[in-house]
N, C-alpha and C positions, 0 to 999 in steps of 0.2 A: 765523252759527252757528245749527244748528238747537238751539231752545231745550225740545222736548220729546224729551231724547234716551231715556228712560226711558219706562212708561207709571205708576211709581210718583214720575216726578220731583214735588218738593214743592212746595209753593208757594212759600217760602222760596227754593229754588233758583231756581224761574220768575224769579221776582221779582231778585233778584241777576244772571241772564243777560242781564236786558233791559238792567238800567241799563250792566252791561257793555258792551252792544253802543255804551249812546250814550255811555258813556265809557268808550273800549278805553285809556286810559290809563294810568286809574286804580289803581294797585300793591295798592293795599291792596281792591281792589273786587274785583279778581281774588282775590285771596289768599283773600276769603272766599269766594266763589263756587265756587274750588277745594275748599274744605272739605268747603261743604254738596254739591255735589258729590259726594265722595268718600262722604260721609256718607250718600248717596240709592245710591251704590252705583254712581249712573254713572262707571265709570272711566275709560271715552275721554275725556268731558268735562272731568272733572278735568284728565288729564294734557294735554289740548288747554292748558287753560286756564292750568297752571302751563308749558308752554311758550311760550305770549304775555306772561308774567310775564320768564319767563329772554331772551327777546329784548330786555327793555329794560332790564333791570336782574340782577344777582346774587341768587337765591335766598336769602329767609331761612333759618334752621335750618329754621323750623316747616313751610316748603315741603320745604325738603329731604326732612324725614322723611316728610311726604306721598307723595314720589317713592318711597319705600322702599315705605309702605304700598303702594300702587297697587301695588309692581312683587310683593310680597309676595300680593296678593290673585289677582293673575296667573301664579301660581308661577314667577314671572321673580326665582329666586334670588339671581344672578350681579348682577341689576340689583337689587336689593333691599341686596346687601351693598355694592357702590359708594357709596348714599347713606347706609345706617346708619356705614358704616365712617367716612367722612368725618365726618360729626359727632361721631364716636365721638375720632375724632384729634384732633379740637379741642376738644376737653375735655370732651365732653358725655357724660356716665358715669351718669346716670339709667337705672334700673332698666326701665324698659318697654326703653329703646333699646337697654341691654345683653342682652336675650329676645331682642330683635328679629333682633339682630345674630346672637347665638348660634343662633337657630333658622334664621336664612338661609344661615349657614352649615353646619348639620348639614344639610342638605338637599342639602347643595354637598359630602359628605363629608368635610366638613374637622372631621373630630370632637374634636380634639382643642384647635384654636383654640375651639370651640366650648363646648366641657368650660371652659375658661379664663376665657370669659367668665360663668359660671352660678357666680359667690360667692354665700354667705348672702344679701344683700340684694337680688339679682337671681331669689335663689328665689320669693321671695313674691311678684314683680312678675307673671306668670301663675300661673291652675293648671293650666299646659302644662310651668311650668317644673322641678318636682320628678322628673315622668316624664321631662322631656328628658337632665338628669343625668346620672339610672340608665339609659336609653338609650345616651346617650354614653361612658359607660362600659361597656357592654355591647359595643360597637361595637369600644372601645379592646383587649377579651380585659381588662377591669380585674375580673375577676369576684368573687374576696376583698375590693376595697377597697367594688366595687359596692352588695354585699349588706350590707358593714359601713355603711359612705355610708346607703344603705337602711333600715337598723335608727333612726339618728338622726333619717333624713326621717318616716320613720312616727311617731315621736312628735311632730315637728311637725306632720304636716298629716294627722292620724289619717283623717278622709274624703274624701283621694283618692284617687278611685278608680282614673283613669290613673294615679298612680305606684302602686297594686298592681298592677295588671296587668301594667305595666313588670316588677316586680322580680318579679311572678309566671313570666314569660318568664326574665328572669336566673337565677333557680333555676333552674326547668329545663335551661337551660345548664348550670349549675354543677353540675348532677346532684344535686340535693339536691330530689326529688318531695312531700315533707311539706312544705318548705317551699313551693313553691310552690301546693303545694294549699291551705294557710294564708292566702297573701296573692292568691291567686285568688279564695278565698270571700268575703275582702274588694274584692276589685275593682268587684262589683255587674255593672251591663249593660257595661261594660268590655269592648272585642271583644276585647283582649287576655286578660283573664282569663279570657272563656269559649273561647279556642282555648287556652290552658293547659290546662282542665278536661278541654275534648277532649283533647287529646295525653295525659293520665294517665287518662281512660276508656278511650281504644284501647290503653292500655298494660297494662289490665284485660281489655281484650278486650267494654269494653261497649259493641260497637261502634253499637249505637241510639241510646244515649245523645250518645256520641262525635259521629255524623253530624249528632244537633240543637246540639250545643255548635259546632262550626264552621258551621252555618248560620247559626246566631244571631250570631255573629260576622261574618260575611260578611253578613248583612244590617246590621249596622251599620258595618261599615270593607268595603266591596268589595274593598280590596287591602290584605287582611289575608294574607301568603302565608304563614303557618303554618297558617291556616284551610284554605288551597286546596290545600297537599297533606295536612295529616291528612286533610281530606277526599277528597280522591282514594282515601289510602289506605283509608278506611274503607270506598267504594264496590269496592276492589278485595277486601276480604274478603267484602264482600256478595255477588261474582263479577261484578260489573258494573265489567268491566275497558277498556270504551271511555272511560265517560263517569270511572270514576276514573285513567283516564291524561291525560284534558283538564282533570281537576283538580288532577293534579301538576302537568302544565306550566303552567299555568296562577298558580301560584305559584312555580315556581321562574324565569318569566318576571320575576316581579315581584321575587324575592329577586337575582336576575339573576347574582351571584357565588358564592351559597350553594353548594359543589360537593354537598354531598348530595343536594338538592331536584333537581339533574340528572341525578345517579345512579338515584335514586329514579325518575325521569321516566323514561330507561333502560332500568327492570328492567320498569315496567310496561308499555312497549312492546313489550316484549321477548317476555313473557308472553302478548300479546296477538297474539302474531306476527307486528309489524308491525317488522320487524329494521331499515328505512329509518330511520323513525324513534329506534328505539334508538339506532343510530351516532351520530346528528344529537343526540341528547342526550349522548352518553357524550363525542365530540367537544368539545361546549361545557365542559363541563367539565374536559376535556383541555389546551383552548386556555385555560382559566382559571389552570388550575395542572398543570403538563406533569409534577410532581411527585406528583401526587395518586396513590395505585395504583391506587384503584379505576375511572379512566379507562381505564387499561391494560385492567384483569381484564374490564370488560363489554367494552370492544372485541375482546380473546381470546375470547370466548365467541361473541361474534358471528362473528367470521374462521372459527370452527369449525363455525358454521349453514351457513356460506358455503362454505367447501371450504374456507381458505385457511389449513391446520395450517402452516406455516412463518409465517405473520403472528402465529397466534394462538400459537406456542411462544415468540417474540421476544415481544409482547406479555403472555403470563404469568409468561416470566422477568422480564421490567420491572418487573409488578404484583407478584410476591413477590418481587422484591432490595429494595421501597420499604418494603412491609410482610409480613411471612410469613404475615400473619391476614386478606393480602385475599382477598372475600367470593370476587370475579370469578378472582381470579387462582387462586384451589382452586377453584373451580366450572370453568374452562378444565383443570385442569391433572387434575382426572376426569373431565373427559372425553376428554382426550388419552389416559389410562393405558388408559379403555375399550375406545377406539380400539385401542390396543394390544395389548390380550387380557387386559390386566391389573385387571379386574373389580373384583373384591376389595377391592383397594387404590383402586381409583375410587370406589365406593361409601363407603369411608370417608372420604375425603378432604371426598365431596358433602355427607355428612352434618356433619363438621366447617362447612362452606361455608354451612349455610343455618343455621345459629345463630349466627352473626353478625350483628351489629346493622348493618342502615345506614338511610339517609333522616334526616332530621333530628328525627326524637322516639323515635330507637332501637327503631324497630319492625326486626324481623328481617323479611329476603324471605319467610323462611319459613311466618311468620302473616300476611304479608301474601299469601301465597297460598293462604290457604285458600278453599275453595270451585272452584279451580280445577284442571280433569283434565289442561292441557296447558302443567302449573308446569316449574319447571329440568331435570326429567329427559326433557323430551320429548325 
């Protein structure tokens, strides 16, 4: 075994791998060597090492949860919850291993076993574990029990700052903007809190402000996707509608179900006339939820750029039988009256159409179009 697998390996490690080598027997020689290992950060080595360990004998616990770690430090969830779960089932209900367990699973979207496992006395065991909660319930649509849950964690753990940010994101959801500007301010360098701040600057219209609030967020969490599309949006009010359509996608890649953040991707392609791509967003979101209307209404609008009025009258009927108030499906369906002769009634319809809220921090297409000569009436 190469015994410099690191260039920070320890000495302590060194040391441990040799004797290793001239006694590959030794159960307990290994077990430490695994540790400090683990501990040096080299991970192959570890798991090398507790695999020379399970060829001769049964994993202790304390390897076991090794396995977990390791597979934890690797974002190998799936393998992570195999070894926590197993010690978990044999009785081992200590507070690290119930985070462990819980957090490999929310990763795994299993949010709700996850929620199950975060009791009172499993909160205290991270300060990962008060945000993961108010995530978890975020996740569930628990949003009343969330924020109430919320009210109680803030008394206990007054400066954490990931669980404001968390619960600063769940207001927002729950559409209640003071509070989340409340527990935003408390969040501190929180990337969560300062894409909150964003999303209630752009919602102000300060959109300067707004662009360094989701920077700042994105330099501390790169796959922060409420950063990556407030921030798209905000570069598409600035009129720089390339690089804020690679910032929607960009996040609504990483939200990957979120159907707004596709919607949102969408309209700014849309805008940017690049109508390939729109499809290709409005699609994904389609195939997400076949039910959604606003999937329909951008694809009508598009079938109409396109020639294709019998796709796009099938398509706007879809989008308003789902919802009467969607954006796409009265944005298609003024421009069919247009088509028509029937002006008048098209223009009102358009104007209804762009004061609707969509994208996911209730920005209308409409303020998101500012700055641009070739918005939805082109």
């Amino acid at each position: 075994m190469d015994t410099d697998t690191t260039p920070q390996t320890s000495a302590r490690l060194g040391r441990l791998l040799r004797f290793a080598e001239q006694d590959p027997a030794n159960l307990n020689l290994l077990s430490e060597a695994a540790i400090a290992a683990y501990e040096d950060r080299a991970f192959d080595t570890a798991a090398s090492l507790i695999e020379r360990h399970a060829a001769q004998a049964p994993l202790p616990p304390r390897l076991t949860n090794l396995v977990g770690l390791i597979a934890l430090s690797r974002n190998r969830f799936s393998e992570a919850i195999t070894a926590f779960q197993q010690l978990h089932d044999q009785g081992n209900s200590a507070p690290p291993l119930r985070f462990n367990l819980a957090w490999s699973k929310a990763m795994t979207d299993a949010y709700q076993e996850a929620l199950d496992l975060l009791d009172d006395e499993t909160l205290s065991a991270s300060p990962s574990a008060p945000a993961l909660k108010i995530q978890m319930m975020h996740h569930l649509g628990l949003y009343d029990e969330g924020l109430a849950c919320g009210q109680q964690l803030v008394e206990r753990f007054p400066d954490n700052e990931a669980l404001m940010g968390s619960l600063a994101t769940l207001s927002l959801d729950a559409e209640q903007p003071e509070l989340a500007q409340a527990y935003a301010e408390r969040a501190g360098q929180n990337p969560e809190g300062s894409a909150a701040l964003g999303i209630l600057a752009l919602g102000e219209q300060d959109v300067g402000r707004s662009l360094a609030l989701f920077d700042q967020a994105i330099a501390k969490q790169p796959g922060n996707p409420r950063a990556w599309v407030g921030k798209g949006l905000s570069l598409l009010i600035l009129g720089n509608g390339v690089a804020g359509a690679e910032a929607i996608d960009r996040g609504a890649e990483i939200f990957d179900t979120h159907l707004g953040s596709w919607i949102a991707s969408g309209w700014a392609h849309f805008v940017n006339g690049d109508y390939k791509k729109a499809r290709a967003s409005f699609e994904r979101a389609l195939a997400t939820d076949p039910n959604f209307s606003e999937s329909h209404g951008g694809l009508a609008v598009l079938d109409i750029m396109e020639g294709k009025l019998d796709d796009a009258r099938r398509n706007s009927e879809i989008a308003l039988r789902l919802d009467k108030k969607c954006f796409g499906g009265a944005l298609a369906k003024s421009l069919l009256l247009e088509r028509s002769g029937h002006s008048q009634m098209a223009q009102k319809v358009r104007d209804i159409a762009l004061s609707i809220p969509v994208g996911p921090n209730g920005q209308t297409i409409a303020q998101a179009l500012v700055g641009f000569n070739n918005g939805l009436r082109k």
